[in-house]
C-alpha positions in Angstrom: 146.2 156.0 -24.5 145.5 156.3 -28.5 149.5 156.2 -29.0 150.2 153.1 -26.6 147.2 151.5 -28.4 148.7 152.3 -31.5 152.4 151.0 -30.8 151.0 147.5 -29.3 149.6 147.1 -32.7 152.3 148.2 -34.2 154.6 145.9 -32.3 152.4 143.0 -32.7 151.9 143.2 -36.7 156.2 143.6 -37.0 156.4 140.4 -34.8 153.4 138.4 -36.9 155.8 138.8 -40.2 158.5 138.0 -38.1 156.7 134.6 -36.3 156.8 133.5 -40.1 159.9 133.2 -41.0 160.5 131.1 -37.9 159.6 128.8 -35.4 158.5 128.7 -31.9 158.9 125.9 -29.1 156.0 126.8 -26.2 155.9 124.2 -22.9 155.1 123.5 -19.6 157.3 121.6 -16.7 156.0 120.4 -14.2 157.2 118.3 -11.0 156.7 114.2 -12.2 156.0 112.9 -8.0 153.0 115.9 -7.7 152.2 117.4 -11.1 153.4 120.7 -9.3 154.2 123.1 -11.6 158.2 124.1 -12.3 158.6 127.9 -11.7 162.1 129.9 -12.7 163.6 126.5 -14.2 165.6 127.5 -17.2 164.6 125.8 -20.6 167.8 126.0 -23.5 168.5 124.7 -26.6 171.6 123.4 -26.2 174.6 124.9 -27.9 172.2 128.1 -28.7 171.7 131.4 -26.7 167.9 130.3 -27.3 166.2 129.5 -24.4 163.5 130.8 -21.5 162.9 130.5 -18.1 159.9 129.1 -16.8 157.5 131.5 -15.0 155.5 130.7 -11.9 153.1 128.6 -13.7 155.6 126.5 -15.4 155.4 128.0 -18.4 157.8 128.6 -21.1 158.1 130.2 -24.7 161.2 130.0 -26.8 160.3 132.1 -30.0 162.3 133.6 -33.1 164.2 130.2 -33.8 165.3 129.5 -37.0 164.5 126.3 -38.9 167.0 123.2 -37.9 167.2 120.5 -35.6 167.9 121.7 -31.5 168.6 119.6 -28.7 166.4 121.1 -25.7 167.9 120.4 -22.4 166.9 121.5 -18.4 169.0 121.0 -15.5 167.9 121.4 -11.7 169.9 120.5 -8.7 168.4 116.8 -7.6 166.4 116.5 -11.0 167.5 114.3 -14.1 168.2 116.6 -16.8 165.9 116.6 -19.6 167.1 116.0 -23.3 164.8 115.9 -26.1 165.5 116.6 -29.8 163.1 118.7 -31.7 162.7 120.2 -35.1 162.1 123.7 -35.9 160.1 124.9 -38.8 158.2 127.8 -39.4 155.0 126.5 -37.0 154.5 126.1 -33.2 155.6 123.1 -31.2 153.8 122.7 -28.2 155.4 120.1 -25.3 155.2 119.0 -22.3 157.5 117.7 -19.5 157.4 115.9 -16.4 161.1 116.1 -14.2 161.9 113.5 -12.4 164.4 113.2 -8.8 167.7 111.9 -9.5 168.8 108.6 -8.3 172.3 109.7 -8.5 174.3 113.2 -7.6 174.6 115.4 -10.1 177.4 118.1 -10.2 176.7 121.4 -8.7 174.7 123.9 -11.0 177.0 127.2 -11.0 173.4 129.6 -12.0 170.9 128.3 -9.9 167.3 129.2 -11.4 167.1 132.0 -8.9 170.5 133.7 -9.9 168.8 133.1 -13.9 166.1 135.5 -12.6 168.9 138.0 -11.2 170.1 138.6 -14.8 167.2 137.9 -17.1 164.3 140.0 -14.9 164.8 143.3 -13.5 163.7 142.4 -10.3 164.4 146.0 -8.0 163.7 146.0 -4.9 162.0 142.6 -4.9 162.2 139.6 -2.7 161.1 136.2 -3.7 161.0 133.5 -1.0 158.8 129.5 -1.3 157.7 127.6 1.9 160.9 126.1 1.5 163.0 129.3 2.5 160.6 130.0 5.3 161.3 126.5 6.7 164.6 127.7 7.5 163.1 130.4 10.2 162.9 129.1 13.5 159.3 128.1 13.0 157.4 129.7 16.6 154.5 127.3 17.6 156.0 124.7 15.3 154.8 126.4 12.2 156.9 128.2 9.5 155.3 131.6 8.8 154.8 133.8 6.0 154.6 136.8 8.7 157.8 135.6 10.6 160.3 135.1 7.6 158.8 138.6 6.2 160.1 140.4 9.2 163.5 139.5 8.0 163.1 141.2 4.8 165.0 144.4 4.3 163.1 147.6 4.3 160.5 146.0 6.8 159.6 147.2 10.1 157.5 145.5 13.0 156.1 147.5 15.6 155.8 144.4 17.9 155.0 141.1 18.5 151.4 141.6 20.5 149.2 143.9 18.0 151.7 145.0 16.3 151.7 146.0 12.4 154.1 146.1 9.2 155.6 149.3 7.5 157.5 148.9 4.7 160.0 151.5 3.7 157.9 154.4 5.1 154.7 153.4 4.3 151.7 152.6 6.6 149.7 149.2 6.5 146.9 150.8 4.1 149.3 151.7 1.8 150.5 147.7 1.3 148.6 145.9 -1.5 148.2 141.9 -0.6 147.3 140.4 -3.2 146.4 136.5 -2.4 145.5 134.9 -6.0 144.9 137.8 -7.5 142.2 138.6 -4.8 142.7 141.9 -2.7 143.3 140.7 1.4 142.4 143.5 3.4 144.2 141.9 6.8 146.6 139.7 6.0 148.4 139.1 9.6 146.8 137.8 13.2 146.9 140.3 15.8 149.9 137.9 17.7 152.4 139.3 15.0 153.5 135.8 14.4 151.0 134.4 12.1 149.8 135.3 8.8 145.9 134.1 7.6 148.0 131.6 5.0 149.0 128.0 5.8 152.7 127.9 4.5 152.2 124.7 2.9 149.5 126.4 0.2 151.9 128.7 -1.0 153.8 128.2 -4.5 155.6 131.6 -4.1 155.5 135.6 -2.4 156.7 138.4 -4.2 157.1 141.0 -2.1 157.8 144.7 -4.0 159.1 147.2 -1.0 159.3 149.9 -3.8 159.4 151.0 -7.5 157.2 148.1 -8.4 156.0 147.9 -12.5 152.7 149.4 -13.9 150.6 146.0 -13.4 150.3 147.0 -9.7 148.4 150.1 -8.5 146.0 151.2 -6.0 149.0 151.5 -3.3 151.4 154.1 -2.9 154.4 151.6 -0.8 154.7 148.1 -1.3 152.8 145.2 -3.0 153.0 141.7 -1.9 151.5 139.2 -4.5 151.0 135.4 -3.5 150.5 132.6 -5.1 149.2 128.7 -3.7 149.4 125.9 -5.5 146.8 123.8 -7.7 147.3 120.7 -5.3 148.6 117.2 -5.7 147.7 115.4 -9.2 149.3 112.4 -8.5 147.8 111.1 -4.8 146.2 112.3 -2.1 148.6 113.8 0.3 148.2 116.0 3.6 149.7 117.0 6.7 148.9 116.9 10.2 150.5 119.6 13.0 149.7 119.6 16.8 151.4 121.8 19.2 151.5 124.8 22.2 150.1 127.5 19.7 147.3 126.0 17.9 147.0 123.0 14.9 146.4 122.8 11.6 145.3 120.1 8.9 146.2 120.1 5.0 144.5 117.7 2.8 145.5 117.7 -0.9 145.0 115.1 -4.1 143.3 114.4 -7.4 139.5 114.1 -8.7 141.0 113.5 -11.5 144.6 112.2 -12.0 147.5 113.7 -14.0 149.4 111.6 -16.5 151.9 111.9 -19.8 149.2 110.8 -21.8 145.7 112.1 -20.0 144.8 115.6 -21.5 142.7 117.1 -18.6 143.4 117.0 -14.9 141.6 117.9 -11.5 142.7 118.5 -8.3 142.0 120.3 -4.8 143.9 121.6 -1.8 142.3 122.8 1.7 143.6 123.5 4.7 142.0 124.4 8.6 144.2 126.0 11.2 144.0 127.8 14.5 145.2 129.0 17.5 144.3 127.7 20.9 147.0 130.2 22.5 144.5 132.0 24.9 143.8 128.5 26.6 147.2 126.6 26.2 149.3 129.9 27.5 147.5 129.1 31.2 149.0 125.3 31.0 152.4 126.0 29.2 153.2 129.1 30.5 151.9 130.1 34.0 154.9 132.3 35.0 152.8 135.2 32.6 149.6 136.9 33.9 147.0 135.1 34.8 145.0 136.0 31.4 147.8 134.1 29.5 148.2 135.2 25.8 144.9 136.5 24.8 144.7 135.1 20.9 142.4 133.0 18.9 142.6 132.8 15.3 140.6 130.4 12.9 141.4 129.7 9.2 139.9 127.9 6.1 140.9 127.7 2.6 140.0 125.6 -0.2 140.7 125.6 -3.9 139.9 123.4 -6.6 141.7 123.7 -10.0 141.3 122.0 -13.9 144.0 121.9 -15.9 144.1 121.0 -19.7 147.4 119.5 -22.1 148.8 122.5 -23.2 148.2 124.4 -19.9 145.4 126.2 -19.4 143.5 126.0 -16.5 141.0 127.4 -14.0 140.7 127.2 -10.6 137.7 128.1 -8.0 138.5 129.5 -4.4 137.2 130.6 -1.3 138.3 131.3 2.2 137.4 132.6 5.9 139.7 134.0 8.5 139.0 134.7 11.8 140.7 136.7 14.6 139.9 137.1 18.4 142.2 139.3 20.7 140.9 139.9 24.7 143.2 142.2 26.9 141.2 142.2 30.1 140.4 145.9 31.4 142.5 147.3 28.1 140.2 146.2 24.4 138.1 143.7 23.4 139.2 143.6 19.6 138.1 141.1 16.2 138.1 140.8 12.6 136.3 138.2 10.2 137.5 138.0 6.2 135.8 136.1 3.6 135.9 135.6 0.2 135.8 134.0 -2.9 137.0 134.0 -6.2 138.2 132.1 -9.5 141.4 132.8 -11.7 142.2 131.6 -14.9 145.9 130.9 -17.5 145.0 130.6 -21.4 147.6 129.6 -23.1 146.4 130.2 -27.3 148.3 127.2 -29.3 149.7 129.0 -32.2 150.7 132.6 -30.7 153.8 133.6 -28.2 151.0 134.6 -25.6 149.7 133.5 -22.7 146.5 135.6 -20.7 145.7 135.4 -17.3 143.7 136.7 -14.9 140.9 136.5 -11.8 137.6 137.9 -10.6 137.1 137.6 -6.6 134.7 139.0 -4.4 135.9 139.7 -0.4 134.5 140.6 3.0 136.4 142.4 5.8 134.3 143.5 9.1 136.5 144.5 12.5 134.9 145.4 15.6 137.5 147.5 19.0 135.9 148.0 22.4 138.1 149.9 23.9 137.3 150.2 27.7 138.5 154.1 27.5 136.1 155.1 24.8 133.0 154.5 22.6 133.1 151.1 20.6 134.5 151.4 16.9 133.3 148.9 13.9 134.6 148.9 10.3 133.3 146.8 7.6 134.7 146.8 3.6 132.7 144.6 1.2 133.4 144.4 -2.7 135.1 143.1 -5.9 138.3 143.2 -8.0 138.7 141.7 -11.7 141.6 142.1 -13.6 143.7 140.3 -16.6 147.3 140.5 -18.1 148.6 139.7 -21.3 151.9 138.6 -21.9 153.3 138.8 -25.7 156.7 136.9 -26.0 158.7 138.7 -28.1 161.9 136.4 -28.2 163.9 137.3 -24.7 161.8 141.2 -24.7 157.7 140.4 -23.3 155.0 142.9 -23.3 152.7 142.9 -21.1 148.9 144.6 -21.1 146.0 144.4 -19.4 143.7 146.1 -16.9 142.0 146.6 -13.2 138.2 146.8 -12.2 137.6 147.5 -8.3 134.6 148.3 -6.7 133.9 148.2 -2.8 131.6 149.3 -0.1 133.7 150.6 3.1 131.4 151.5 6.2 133.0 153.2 9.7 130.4 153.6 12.7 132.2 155.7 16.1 130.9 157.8 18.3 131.7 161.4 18.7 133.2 162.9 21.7 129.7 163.7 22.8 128.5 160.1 22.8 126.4 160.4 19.2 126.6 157.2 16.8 128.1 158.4 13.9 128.2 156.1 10.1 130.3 156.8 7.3 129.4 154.7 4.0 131.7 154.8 0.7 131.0 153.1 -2.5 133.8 153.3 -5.1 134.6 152.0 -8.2 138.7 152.3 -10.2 139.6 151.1 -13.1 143.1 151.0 -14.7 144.7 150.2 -18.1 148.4 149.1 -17.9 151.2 148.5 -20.7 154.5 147.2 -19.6 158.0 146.5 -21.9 160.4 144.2 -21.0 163.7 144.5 -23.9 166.5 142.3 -22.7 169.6 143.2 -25.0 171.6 140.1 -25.1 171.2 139.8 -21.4 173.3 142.1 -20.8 170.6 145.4 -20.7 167.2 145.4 -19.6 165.1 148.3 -19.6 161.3 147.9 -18.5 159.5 151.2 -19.1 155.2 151.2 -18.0 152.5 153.2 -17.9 149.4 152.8 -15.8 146.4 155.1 -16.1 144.3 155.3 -13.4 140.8 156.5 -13.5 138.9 157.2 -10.0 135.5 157.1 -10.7 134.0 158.1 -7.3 136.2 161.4 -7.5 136.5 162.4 -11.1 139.8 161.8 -11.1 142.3 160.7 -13.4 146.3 159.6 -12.8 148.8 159.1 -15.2 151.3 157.1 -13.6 154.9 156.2 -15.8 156.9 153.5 -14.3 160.8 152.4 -15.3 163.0 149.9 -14.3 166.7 149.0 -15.7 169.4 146.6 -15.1 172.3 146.3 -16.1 174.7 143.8 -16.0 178.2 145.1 -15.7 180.3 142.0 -16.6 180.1 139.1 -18.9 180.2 136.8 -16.1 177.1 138.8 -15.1 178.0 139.1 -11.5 177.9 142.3 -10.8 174.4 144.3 -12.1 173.5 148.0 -11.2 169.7 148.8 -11.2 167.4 151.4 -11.2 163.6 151.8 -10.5 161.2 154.9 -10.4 157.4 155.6 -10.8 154.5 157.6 -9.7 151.9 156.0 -7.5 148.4 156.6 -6.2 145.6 155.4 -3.6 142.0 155.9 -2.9 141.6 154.1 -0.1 142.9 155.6 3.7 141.9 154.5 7.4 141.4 156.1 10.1 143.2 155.5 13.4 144.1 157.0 16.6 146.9 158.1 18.2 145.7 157.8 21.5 144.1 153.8 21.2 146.6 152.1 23.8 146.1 148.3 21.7 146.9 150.0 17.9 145.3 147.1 15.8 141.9 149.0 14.8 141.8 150.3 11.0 138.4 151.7 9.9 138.7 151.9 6.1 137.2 154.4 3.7 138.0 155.8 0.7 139.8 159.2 0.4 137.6 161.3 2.6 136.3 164.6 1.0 135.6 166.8 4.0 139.5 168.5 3.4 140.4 171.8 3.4 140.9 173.2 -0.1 144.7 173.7 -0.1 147.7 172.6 1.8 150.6 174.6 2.6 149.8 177.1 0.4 148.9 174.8 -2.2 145.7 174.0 -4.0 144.7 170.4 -3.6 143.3 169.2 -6.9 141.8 165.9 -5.8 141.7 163.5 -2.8 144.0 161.1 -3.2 147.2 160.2 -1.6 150.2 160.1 -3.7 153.6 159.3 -3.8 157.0 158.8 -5.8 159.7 156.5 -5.7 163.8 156.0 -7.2 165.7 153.1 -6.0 168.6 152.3 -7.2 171.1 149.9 -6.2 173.9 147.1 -6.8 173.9 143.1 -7.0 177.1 141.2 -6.8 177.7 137.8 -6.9 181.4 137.7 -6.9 181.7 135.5 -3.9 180.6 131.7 -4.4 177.0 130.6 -3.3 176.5 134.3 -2.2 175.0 137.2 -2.8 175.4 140.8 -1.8 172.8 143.5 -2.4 172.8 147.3 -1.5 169.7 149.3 -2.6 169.3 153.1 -1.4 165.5 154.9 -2.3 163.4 157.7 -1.6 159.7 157.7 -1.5 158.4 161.4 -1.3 155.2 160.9 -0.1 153.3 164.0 -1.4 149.7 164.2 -0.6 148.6 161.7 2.6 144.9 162.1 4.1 145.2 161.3 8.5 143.0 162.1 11.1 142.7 165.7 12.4 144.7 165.5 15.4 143.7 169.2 16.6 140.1 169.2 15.9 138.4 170.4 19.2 135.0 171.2 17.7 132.2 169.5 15.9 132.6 171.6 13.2 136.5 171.3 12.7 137.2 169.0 9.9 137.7 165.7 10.4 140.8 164.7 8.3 143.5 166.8 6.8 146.7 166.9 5.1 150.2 165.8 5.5 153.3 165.5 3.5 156.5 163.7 4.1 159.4 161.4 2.8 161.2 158.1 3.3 164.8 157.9 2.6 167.6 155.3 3.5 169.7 152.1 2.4 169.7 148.7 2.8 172.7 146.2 2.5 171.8 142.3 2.6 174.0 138.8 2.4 173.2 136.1 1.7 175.0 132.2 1.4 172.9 128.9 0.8 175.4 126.2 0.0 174.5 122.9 0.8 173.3 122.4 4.6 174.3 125.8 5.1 171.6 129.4 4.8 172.6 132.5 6.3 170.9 135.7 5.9 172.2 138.5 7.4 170.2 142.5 6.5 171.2 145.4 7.5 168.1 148.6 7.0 169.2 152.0 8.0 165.9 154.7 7.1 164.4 158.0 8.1 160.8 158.6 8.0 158.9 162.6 8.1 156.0 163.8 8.0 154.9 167.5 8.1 151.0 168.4 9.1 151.1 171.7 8.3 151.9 172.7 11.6 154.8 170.5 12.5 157.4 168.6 11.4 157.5 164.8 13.0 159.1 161.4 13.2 156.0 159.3 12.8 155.7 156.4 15.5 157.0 153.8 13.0 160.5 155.7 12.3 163.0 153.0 13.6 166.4 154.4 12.2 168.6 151.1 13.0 167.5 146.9 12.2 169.4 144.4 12.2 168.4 140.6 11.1 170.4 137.7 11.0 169.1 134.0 10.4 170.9 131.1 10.0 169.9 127.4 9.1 172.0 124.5 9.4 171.1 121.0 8.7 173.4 118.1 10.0 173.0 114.1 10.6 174.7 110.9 9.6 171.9 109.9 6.4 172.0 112.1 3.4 169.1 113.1 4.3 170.6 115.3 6.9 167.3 115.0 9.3 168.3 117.5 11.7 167.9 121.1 11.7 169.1 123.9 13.9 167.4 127.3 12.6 168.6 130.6 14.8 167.3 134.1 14.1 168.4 137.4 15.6 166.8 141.0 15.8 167.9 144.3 16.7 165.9 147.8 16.4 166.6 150.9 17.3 164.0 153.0 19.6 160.6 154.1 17.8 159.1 157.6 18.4 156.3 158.7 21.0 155.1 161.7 22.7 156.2 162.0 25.9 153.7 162.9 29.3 154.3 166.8 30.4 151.1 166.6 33.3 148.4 164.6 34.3 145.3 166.8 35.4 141.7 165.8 36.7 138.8 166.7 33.9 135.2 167.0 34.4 133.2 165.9 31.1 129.7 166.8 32.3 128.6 163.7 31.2 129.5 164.1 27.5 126.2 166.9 27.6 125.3 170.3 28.2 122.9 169.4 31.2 125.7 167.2 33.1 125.7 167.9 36.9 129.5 168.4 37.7 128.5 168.9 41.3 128.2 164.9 41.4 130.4 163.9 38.7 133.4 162.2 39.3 136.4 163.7 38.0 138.7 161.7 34.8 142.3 161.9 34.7 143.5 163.4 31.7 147.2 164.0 30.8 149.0 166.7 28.5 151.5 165.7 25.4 154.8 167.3 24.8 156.2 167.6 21.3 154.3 165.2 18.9 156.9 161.9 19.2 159.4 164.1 20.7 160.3 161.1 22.8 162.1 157.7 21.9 161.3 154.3 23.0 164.2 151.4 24.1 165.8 149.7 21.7 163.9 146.6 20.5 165.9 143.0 20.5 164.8 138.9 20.2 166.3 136.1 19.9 164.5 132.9 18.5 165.8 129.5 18.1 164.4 126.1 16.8 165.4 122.7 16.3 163.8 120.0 13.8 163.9 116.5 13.6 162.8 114.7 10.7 162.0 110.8 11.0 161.1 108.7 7.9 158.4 106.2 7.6 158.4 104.1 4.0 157.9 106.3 0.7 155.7 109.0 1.9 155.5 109.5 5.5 157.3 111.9 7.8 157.4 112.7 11.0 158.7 116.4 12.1 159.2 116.5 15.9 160.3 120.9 16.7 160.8 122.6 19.6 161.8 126.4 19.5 162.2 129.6 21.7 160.8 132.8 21.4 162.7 135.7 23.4 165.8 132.9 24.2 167.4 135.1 26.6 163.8 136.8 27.6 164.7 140.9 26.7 162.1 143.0 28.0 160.5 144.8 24.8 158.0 147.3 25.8 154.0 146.6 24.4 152.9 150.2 26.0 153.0 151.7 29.3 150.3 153.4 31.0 150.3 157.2 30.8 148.3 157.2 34.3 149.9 154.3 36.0 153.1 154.1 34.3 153.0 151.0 34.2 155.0 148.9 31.4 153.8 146.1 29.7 156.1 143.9 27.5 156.0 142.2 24.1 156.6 138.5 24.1 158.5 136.9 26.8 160.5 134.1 26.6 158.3 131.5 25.7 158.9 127.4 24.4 156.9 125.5 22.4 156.9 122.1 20.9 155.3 120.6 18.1 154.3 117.1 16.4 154.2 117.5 12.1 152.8 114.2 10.1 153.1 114.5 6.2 151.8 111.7 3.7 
């Protein structure tokens, strides 16, 4: 740690001399009809290979220029270009602008800001999408959905529509980080499988990482999604108004204080309230289901208010509470609540290339299953997580430093087999240091080496975790760009679940359980965390106008995983043990957006093992084949093109499960040793072949949507939708009853229609 110390100093001191024999322009853009800030929009001095591209707050820093006169010019697709002369000298200019929509067509922009980020960011085995992308998905209720438009990603696998949960490229739910404004969600999807806790409309951008993601993330050994909202409307108050099958939802957004060209401090808030009626309006809409109708409720809240100064800094306070409520009649009675709050913060130092950042938030999470085949189960985690980055801008190369400080209460109550209550209460505290290197060579190379050093503090333990990531971009047209990605990753934080709940949507959380044996497959066990290590590499090509192809292959060698102890038959057996296993496979995605036209077609082929010591085994989220294609087409007589037809299609290949070899009457005694069998009444138990020996059907759904916008004066809209789920109503199986056999589905074919006001 004393050497990376050491060579941050080192690199800062060589850039101070070199700061002085130039000059630097730093900015902010931002949208002129809301104040919105202008991510990935790239900033050049014309004539110059000077220039930046704007990060997610709008930001820019063009550094290393020497002393003249520069013409600084933007262009965005349906913006008027901006053109301002400036002179250099050896001191920092700080400016601001506001873009403006064009009154007239522009020519097409060959490098779209999106395609900047393809060359000038590393950006393996990454997927960036806005609430305008997830428009495109047929939106199910009438809502576009974070959770919908993610199940399109590559590398992503659903495990249904009705409780079902998301694995991404081998790993399990507890191994995704959500990040949500820096602050840690713990649940960040409704049990329906069609709804995420976030109102789309908050949202300034998701990055989701399915693998080999850079040392500022840690804590998870698979994927990382980070999400940002927006600050809100400085201009006017704004909002919008949804009604329809599935639930409703209300956005309201403006200024306490107003942003102008000339005012130096802003204010402004965004909330929004949505949820789910489904469990009543699936008995009026849809009486050709059961008579129980669609058992979910779901109830959201978010608010944030955020101050923003002239050269921008800013601040902003948060808070939020979600709520889910799932009732299968005679199967589970399951619920969640999540709340939290937080603040986050951007300094932005007037003289230096640098801009710091960071958050401290504080979150809830308590779940509850009643489970009509055995004892009740409740899980609660409780705690905090503060971190901050620094980015130094080092002309086109940034380094980034900074560090994590978590600290959480998780507490799991169940009963034994013999009917005792049973608590479990972990209080942990991390804390992680991070440096990270960005060199762009002429645009042409990027190399981004890391290093995160994590420090466990409930178990002693230390992790030195190296990261890398490098691009390179094969052409001077800088269409075609190979990439590469690797690091070492670690988790203290597990769940426990069981194989045998029929509804799979209970996690009790805790952190790494001690009560292991002392070595694995002949091998000594040094701590108790769960590890892992990943390589990706893989290919980008723009060759083809408007499109772009990527092929990624990985492997994540997961190397030390905690689970439950699926053969403990005593008291005194130990409650977790050890497994091993891997993730391997490819992914190939397309994708063309020209004009009214998006298609996005993936293609994910993976294998998932795991070995317990005992046996080798496909967990029961191994799907070997998906397929996702969605298409977006918007058509009409105005420009405006105010209808839209949005199709998506997907396939899956069967997942594992462990087939019935007999079903036998049991006696329990009563759970005790003074039971009176002569009275009891016998339970019917059933015996397991090979652990997910068995495969499921093949797993397939159509959904379609159509939008119709209508325009009233300046501001107001009016979005009429309709959409199917299921179109041509395949029968997915939910579970079937090991007793019974009876088979229950996932989603049928289902309509719904919807009424959207925006002002």
């Amino acid at each position: 740690m004393k050497k990376i110390l050491g060579l941050f100093t080192f690199l800062i001191t060589i850039n101070t001399i070199l700061f002085a024999q130039s000059g630097m322009i730093k900015g902010f853009l931002y949208y002129d009809n809301n104040g919105e800030p202008v991510s990935y929009c790239m900033v050049q001095l014309k004539g110059t290979s000077y220039g930046a591209l704007t990060d997610q707050n709008g930001s820019f820093v063009i550094s290393k220029i020497p002393n003249g006169v520069y013409v600084l010019e933007t262009n965005m697709v349906g913006y008027t270009p901006i053109s301002d002369t400036i002179i250099v000298d050896k001191g920092t200019i700080s400016k601001r602008y506001f873009i403006k929509v064009s009154a007239v067509k522009i020519g097409e922009v060959e490098v779209t800001a999106e395609g900047q980020r393809r060359i000038q960011e590393t950006r393996i085995s990454v997927i960036s999408v806005t609430p305008k992308e997830m428009a495109k998905m047929p939106s199910i209720g009438g809502q576009p959905d974070f959770a919908q438009f993610l199940q399109v990603f590559p590398g992503v696998v659903s495990t249904g529509d009705q409780g079902g949960q998301l694995y991404v490229r081998g790993g399990t739910p507890i191994q995704n980080m959500l990040l949500f404004d820096g602050m840690l969600i713990y649940n960040p999807f409704h049990s329906i499988g069609l709804f995420s806790v976030f109102d789309t409309e908050i949202i300034s951008a998701a990055d989701v990482y399915t693998g080999g993601y850079g040392a500022e993330f840690g804590g998870r050994i698979s994927s990382v999604m980070n999400i940002t909202t927006r600050d809100g409307n400085k201009k006017r108050l704004a909002g919008k108004v949804d009604v329809n099958t599935f639930g409703a939802k209300l956005l309201l957004e403006g200024p306490l204080l107003k942003l102008n060209e000339t005012r130096k401090t802003s204010i402004s808030y965004i909330a929004s309230i949505k949820g789910s009626y489904l469990e009543q309006s699936s008995k009026m809409f849809y009486p050709y289901l059961s008579g129980n109708g669609l058992p979910y409720n779901y109830f959201d809240l978010y608010g944030k208010v955020s101050l923003g100064v002239e050269n921008g800094s800013k601040i902003s306070i948060f808070g939020f509470r979600f709520d889910d409520q799932v009732n299968f009649p005679d199967i589970a009675l399951y619920n969640w609540k999540n709340w939290g709050f937080g603040t986050n913060f951007l300094l932005v130092p007037g003289t230096e290339p640098t801009t710091i950042s960071g958050s401290i938030s504080y979150s809830n999470y308590l779940s509850g299953l009643n489970d009509v085949n055995y004892y009740p189960k409740e899980s609660s985690i409780d705690g905090f997580l503060a971190n901050m980055g620094i980015n130094y801008y080092l002309g086109k190369s940034v380094l980034n430093v900074g560090f994590d400080l978590t600290g959480y209460k998780a507490k799991y109550q169940f009963y034994t087999k013999a009917g005792l209550l049973q608590s479990i209460e972990d209080y942990t505290t991390d804390v992680a240091l991070f440096v990270k290197y960005k060199y762009n060579f002429n645009d042409r190379l990027l190399i981004e080496p890391g290093f995160r050093f994590q420090y466990y503090a409930s178990l002693s333990a230390a992790v030195p975790e190296p990261r890398i990531a490098i691009k390179y971009n094969v052409n001077k047209e800088k269409t075609i760009r190979l990439k590469l990605a690797a690091g070492i990753y670690s988790q203290n934080f597990t769940t426990i679940t069981s194989d045998r709940d029929v509804v799979s949507l209970f996690y009790g959380f805790l952190s790494s359980p001690e009560a292991l044996p002392d070595s694995f497959n002949s091998r000594y066990m040094q701590d108790y965390l769960q590890k892992a290590q990943h390589v990706i590499f893989g290919i980008e090509m723009d060759l083809i106008k408007y499109t772009t192809i990527n092929i990624e292959g990985y492997y994540k060698n997961f190397s030390q995983l905690t689970v439950v102890n699926r053969y403990k038959l005593f008291e005194t057996d130990p409650n977790y043990i050890w497994e091993n296993g891997n993730a391997y496979g490819g992914d190939i995605s397309f994708k063309y957006d020209h004009k009214n036209l998006y298609i996005w077609a993936t293609y994910s082929l993976g294998f998932v093992k795991r070995n317990d010591g005992k046996v080798t085994y496909n967990p029961h989220f191994d799907r070997r084949h998906n397929v996702n294609i969605l298409a977006s087409y918007a058509f009409g007589k105005q420009v405006r093109k105010t209808w839209q037809l949005d199709i998506r299609w997907n396939y899956g290949s069967g997942f594992p499960f462990s087939q019935d070899q007999a079903i036998y009457p049991h006696s329990t005694l009563g759970g005790t040793i003074s039971g009176d069998y002569t009275s009891e009444n016998e339970d019917l138990y059933y015996l397991l072949g090979d652990l997910n020996g068995g495969r499921l059907p093949s797993y397939q759904r159509m959904d379609a949507g159509l939008k119709k916008k209508i325009f009233i004066g300046e501001h107001n809209v009016i979005d009429l939708s309709a959409s199917v789920t299921n179109v041509y109503n395949y029968k997915n199986i939910f579970y079937v009853d090991r007793i019974t056999s009876e088979k229950i589905y996932q989603m049928p074919f289902l309509y719904s229609f919807g009424v959207t006001w925006s002002f």
